[in-house]
C-alpha positions in Angstrom: 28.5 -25.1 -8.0 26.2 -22.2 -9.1 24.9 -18.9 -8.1 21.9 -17.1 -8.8 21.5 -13.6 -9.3 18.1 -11.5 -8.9 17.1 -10.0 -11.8 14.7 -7.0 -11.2 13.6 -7.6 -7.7 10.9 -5.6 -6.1 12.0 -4.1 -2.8 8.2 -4.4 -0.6 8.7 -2.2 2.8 7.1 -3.2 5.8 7.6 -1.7 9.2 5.4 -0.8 12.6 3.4 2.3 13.4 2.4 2.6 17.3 -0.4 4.6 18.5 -2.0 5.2 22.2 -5.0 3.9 22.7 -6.2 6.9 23.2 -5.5 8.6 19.9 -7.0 5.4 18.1 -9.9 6.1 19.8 -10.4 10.0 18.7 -9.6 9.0 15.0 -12.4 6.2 14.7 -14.5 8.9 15.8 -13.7 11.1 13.2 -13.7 8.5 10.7 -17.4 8.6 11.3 -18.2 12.0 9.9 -17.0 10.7 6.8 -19.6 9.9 3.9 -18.4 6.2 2.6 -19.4 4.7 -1.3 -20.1 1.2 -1.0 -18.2 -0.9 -3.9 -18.9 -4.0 -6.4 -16.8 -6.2 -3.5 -18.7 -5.0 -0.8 -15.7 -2.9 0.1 -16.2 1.1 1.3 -13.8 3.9 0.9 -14.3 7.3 2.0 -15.8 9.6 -1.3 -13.1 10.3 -4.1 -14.3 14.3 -3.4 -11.7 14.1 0.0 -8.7 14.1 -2.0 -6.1 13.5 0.6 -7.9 12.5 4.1 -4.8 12.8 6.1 -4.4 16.4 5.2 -6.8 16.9 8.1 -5.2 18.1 11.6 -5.9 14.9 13.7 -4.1 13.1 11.3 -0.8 15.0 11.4 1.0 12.7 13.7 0.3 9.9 11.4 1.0 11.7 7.9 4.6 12.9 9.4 5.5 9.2 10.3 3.8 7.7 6.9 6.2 10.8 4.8 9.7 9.4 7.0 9.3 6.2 6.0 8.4 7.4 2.4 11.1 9.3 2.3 13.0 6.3 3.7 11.7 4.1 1.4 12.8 6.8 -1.9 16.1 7.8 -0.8 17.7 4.7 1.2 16.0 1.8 -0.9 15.8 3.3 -4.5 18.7 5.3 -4.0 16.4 8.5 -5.7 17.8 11.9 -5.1 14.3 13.3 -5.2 11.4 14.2 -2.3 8.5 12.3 -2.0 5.4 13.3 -0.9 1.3 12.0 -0.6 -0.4 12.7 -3.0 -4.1 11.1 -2.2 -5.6 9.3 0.5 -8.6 7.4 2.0 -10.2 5.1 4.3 -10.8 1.1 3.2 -13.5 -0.7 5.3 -13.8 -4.5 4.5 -16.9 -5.9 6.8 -17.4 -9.3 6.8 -17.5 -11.2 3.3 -16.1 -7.8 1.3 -12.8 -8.4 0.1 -10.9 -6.0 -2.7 -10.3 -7.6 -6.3 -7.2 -7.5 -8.2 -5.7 -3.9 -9.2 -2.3 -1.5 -9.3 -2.6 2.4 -9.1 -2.3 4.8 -11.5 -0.5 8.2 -11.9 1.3 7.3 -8.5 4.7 6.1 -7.9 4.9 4.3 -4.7 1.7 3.2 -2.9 0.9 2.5 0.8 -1.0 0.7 3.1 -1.7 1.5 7.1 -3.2 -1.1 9.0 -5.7 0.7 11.6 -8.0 -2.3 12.6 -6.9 -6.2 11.3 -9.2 -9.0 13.3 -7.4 -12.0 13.9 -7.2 -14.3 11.2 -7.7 -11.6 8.1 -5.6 -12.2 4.9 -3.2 -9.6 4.3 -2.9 -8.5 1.0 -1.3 -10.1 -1.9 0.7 -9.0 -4.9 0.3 -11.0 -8.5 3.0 -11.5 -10.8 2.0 -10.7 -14.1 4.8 -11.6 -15.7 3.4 -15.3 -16.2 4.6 -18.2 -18.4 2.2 -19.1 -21.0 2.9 -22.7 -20.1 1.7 -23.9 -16.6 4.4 -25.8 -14.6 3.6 -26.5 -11.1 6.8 -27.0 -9.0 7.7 -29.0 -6.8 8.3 -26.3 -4.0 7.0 -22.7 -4.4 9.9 -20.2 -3.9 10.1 -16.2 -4.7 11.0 -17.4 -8.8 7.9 -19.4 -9.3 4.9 -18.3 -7.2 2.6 -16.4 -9.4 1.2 -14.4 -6.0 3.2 -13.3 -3.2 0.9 -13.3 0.3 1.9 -10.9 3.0 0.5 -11.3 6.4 0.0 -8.0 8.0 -1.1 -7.0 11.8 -2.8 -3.9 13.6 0.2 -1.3 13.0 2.0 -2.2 10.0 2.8 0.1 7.6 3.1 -1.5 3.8 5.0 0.3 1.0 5.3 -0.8 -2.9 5.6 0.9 -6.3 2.0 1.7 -7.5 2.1 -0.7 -10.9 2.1 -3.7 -8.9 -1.2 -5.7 -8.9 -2.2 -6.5 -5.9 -5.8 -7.9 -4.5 -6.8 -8.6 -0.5 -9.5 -11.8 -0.3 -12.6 -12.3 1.6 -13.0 -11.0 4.9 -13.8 -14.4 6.6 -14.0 -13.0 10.4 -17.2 -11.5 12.0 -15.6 -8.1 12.0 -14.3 -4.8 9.8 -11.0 -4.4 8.7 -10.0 -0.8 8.6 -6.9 0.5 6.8 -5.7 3.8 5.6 -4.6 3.8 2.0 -2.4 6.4 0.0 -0.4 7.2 -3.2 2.3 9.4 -3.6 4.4 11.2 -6.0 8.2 12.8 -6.1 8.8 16.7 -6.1 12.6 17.5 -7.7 14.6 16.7 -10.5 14.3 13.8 -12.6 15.7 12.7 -16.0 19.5 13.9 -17.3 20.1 16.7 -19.1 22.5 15.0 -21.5 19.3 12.4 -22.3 17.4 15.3 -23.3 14.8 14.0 -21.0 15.9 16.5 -17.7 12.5 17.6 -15.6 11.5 19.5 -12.4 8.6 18.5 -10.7 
């Protein structure tokens, strides 16, 4: 008889976003005003100089239910007595044969992912462990202890949340159409540290 106990796990959130037909409609319009900068992977993303794309009115609607489940995701998951709130955003489009190469965020501290537009068939995106062995065992069954990347299938909808240092990577578009997602980073207003560590802030 034996138990095992998690040591460190990494909580990923994952839930469902709605929108009317309708209001999809009016925002892929608007996404084409946008100037896009093509990269090495064949990937675009909306210019760095938009600092936070869902800043913009016709994205309110969105932005208020992305912050709930941020704020979800702080206060209920990580137990942090703090706000969180987006910091940046943009648009990714991956046509066909683009794909994003391997990669974590910096100066954020929980990253997330908005599905707008998944074809059928379209990896997900997938997180790498990079706390590898240096000698290679292959298993006999891959489980959550041993797999060195984690793939999460995603549809049209889905809202994906993770801390920003994990490495993550999304492979080749194989389908004849664009995947289009809405990407963001975020960052916590409040007090953090403890006085009696000498380390107390307020952000």
């Amino acid at each position: 008889m034996y138990t095992i106990e998690p040591v460190f796990p990494t909580p990923l959130y994952k839930t469902q976003i709605q929108i009317s037909k309708d209001y999809k409609n009016n925002l892929e319009n608007y996404f084409k005003k946008f100037e896009y900068v093509k990269h090495r992977s064949g990937t675009w993303g909306t210019n760095p100089t938009i600092h936070n794309l869902i800043d913009g009115e016709i994205f309110s609607n969105l932005k208020k239910q992305f912050e709930e489940h941020l704020t979800t995701y702080t206060k209920e998951v990580f137990k942090y007595d703090v706000e969180s709130y987006i910091t940046q955003s943009w648009i990714n489009l991956n046509p066909p044969g683009s794909y994003h190469s391997l990669h974590y965020h910096t100066n954020s501290l929980f990253s997330g992912v908005y599905y707008f537009d998944i074809p059928d068939g379209v990896p997900g995106i997938a997180f790498e462990n990079v706390r590898k062995h240096c000698v290679e065992i292959f298993p006999t069954e891959w489980n959550q202890y041993n797999v060195h990347c984690w793939n999460v299938s995603v549809a049209e909808g889905d809202l994906i949340l993770f801390p920003s240092h994990m490495y993550h990577e999304v492979m080749e578009n194989t389908s004849s159409e664009t995947r289009v997602s809405i990407a963001f980073n975020s960052f916590l207003k409040g007090k953090i540290g403890n006085k009696d560590y000498v380390n107390e802030m307020e952000l």
